[in-house]
LUMMI-813293 format. One record per residue: residue number from 1; chain; x, y, z of N, C-alpha, C in turn. Coordinates in pm, 1 decimal. Example, Ala and Ser with C-alpha at 12.3 -4.5 7.8 and 13.67 -1.06 7.14 Angstrom:
<pts>
+-----+-----+----------+----------+----------+----------+----------+----------+----------+----------+----------+
: seq : mol :      nc1 :      nc2 :      nc3 :     cac1 :     cac2 :     cac3 :      cc1 :      cc2 :      cc3 :
+-----+-----+----------+----------+----------+----------+----------+----------+----------+----------+----------+
:   1 :   A :   1319.0 :   -569.0 :    780.0 :   1230.0 :   -450.0 :    780.0 :   1320.0 :   -330.0 :    780.0 :
:   2 :   A :   1285.0 :   -225.0 :    708.0 :   1367.0 :   -106.0 :    714.0 :   1290.0 :      3.0 :    787.0 :
+-----+-----+----------+----------+----------+----------+----------+----------+----------+----------+----------+
</pts>
This chain:
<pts>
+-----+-----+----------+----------+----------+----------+----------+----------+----------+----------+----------+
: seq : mol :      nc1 :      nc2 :      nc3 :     cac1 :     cac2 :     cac3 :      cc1 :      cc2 :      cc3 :
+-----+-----+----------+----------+----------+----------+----------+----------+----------+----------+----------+
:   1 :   A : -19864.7 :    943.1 : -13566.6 : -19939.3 :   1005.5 : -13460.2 : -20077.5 :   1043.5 : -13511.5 :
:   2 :   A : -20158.9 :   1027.0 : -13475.5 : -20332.2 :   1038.7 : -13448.8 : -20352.8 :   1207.4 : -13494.6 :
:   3 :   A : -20449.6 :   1241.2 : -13553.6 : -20461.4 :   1373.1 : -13553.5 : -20534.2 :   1447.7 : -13423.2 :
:   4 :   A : -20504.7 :   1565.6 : -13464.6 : -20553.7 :   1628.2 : -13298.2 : -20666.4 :   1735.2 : -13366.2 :
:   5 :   A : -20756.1 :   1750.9 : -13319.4 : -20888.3 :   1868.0 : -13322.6 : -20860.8 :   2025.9 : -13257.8 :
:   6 :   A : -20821.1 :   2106.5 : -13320.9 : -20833.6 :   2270.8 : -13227.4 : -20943.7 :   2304.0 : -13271.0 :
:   7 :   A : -21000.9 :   2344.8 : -13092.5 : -21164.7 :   2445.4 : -13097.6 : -21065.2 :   2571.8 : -13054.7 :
:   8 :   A : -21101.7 :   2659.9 : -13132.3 : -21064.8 :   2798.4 : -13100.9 : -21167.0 :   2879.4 : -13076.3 :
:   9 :   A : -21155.4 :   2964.8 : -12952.9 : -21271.4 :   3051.8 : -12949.9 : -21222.0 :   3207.4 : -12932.7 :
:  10 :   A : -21266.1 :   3250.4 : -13035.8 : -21214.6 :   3417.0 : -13073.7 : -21282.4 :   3520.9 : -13075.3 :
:  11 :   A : -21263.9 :   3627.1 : -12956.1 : -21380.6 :   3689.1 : -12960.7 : -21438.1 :   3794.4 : -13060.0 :
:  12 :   A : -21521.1 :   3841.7 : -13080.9 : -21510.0 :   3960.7 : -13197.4 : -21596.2 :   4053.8 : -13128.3 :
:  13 :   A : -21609.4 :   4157.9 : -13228.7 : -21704.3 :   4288.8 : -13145.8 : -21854.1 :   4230.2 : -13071.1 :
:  14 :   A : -21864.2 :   4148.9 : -13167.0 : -22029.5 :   4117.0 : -13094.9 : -22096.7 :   3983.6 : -13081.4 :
:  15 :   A : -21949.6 :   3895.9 : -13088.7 : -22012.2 :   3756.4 : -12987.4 : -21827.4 :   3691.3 : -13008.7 :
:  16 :   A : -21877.7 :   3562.9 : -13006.4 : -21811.5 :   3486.4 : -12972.4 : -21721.0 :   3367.9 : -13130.3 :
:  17 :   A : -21647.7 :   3380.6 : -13210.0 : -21633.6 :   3307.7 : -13321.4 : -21570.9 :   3196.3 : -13258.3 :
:  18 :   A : -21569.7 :   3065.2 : -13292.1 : -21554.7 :   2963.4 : -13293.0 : -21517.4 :   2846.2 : -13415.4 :
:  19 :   A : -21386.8 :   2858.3 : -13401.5 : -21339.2 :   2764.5 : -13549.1 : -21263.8 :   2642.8 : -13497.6 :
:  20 :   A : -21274.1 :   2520.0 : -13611.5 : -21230.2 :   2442.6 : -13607.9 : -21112.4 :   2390.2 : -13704.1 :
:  21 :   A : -21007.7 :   2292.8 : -13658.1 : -20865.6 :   2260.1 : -13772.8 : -20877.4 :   2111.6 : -13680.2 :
:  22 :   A : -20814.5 :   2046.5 : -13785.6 : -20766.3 :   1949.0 : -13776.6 : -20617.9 :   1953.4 : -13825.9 :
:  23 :   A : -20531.1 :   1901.9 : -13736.5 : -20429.4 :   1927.7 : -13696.3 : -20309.8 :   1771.2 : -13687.6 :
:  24 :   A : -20216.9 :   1805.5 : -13783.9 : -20167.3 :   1662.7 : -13829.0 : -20066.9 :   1613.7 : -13701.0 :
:  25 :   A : -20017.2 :   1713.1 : -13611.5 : -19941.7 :   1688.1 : -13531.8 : -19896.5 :   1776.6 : -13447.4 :
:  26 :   A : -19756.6 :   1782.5 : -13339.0 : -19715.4 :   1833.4 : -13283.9 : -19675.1 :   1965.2 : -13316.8 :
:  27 :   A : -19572.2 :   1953.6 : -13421.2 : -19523.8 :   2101.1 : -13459.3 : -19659.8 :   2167.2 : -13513.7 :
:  28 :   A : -19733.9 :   2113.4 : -13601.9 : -19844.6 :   2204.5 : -13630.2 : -19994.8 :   2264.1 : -13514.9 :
:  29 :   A : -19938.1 :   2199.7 : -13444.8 : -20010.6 :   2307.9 : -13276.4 : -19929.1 :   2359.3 : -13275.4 :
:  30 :   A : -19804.9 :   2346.1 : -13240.6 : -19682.1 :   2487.9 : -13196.9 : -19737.6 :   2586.5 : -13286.3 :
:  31 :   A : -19732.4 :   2537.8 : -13449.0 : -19761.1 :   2693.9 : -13524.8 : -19929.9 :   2735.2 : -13479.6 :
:  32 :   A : -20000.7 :   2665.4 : -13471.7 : -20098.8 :   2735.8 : -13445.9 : -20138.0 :   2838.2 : -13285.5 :
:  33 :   A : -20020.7 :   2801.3 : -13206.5 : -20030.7 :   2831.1 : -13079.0 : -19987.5 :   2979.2 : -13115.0 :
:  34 :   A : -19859.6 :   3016.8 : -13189.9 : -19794.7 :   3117.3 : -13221.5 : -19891.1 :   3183.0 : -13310.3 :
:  35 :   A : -19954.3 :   3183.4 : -13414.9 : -20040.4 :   3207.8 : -13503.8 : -20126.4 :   3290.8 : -13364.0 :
:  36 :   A : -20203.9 :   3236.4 : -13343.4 : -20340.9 :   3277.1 : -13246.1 : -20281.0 :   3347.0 : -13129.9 :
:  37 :   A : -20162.0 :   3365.3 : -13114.5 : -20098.0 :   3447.2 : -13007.2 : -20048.6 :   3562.7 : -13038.9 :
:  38 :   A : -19970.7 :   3584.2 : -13200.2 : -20002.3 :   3681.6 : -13259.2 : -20120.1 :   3789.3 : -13270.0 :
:  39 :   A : -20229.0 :   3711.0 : -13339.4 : -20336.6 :   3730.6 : -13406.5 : -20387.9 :   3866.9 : -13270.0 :
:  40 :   A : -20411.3 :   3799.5 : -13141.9 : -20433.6 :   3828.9 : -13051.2 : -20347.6 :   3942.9 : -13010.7 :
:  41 :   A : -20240.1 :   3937.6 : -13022.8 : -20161.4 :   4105.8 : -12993.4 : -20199.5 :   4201.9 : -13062.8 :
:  42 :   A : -20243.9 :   4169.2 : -13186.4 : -20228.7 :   4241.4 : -13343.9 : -20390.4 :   4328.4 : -13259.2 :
:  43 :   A : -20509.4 :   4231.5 : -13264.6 : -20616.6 :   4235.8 : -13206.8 : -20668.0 :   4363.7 : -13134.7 :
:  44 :   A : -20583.8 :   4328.9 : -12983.1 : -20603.6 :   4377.0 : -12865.2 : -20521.4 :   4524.5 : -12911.9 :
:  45 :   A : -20429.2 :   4548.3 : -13002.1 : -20352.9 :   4685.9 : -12999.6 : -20454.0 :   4755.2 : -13095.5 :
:  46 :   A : -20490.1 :   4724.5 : -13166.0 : -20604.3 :   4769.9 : -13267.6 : -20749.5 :   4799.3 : -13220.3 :
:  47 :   A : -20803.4 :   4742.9 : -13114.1 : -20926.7 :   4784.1 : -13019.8 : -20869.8 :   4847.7 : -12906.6 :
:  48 :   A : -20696.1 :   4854.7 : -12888.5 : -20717.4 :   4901.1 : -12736.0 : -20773.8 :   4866.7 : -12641.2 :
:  49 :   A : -20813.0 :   4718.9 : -12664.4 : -20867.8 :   4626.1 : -12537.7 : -20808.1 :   4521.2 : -12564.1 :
:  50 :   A : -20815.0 :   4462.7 : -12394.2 : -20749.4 :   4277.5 : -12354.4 : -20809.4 :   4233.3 : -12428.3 :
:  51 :   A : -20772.4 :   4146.8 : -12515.3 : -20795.3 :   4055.1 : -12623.8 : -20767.3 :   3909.0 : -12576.2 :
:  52 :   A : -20893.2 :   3833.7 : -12527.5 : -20841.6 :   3685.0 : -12494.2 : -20915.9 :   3528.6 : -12605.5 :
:  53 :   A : -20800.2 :   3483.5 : -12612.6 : -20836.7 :   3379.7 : -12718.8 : -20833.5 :   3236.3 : -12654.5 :
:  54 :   A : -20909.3 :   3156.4 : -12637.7 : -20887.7 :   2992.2 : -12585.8 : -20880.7 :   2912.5 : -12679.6 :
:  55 :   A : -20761.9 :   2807.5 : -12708.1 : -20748.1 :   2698.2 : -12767.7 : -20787.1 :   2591.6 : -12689.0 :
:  56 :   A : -20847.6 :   2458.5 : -12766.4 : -20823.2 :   2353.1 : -12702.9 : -20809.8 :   2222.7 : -12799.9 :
:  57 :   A : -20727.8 :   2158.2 : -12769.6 : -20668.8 :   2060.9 : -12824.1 : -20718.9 :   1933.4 : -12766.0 :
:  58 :   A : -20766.9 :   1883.2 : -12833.5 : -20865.3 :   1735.5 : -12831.0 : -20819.3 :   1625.1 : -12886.4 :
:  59 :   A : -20749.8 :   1548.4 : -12812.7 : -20674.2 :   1416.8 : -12854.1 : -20794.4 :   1325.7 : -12897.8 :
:  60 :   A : -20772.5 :   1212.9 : -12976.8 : -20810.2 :   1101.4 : -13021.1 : -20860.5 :   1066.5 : -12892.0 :
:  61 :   A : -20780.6 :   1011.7 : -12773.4 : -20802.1 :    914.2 : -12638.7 : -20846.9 :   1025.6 : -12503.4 :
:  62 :   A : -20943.8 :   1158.9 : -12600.7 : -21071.4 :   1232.8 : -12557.1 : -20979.8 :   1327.0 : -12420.2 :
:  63 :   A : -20841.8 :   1298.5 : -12393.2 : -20758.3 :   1389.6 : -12347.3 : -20780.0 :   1512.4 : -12425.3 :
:  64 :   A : -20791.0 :   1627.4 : -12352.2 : -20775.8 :   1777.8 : -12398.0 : -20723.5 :   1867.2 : -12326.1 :
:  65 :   A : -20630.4 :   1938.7 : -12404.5 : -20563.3 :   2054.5 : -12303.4 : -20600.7 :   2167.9 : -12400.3 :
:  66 :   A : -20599.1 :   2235.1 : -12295.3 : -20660.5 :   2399.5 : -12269.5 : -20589.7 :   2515.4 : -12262.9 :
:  67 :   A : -20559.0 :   2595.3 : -12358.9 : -20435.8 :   2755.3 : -12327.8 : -20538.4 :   2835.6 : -12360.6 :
:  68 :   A : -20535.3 :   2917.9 : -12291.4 : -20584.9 :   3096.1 : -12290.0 : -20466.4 :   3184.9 : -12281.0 :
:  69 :   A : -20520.5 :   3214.9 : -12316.2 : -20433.1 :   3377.2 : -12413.5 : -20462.2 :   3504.5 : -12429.8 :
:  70 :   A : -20428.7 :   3577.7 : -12310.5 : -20494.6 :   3718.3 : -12343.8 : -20368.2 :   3806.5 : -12345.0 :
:  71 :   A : -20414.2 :   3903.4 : -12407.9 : -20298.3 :   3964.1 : -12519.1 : -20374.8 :   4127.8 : -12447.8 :
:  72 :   A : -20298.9 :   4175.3 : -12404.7 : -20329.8 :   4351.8 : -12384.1 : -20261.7 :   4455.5 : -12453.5 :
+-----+-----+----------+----------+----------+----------+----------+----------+----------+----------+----------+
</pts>
């Protein structure tokens, strides 16, 4: 299977962070889905604010799917 691209966009106190992985496959989006869904609870309980994170997953054949994630 083709590798897949995650743009993550994470917000922080005073803009916007934006990281990139390259990603060997299926199960390793699952962990990163769980990872960044965590991250995001941990986040939002520690500022006491909705904490929202967007993944997107960028196939080879320029297909991309999209999860948001906000964590309160």
């Amino acid at each position: 299977m083709p590798a897949i691209l995650l743009k993550a966009s994470l917000p922080t106190l005073l803009n916007q962070d934006i990281k990139f992985q390259l990603l060997r496959d299926e199960s390793e989006k699952e962990t990163f889905i769980n990872h960044y869904r965590k991250q995001s609870k941990e986040t939002a309980k520690q500022t006491n604010r909705p904490h929202v994170c967007t993944l997107q997953f960028i196939y080879p054949d320029e297909y991309t799917e999209t999860i948001v994630m906000k964590a309160e």
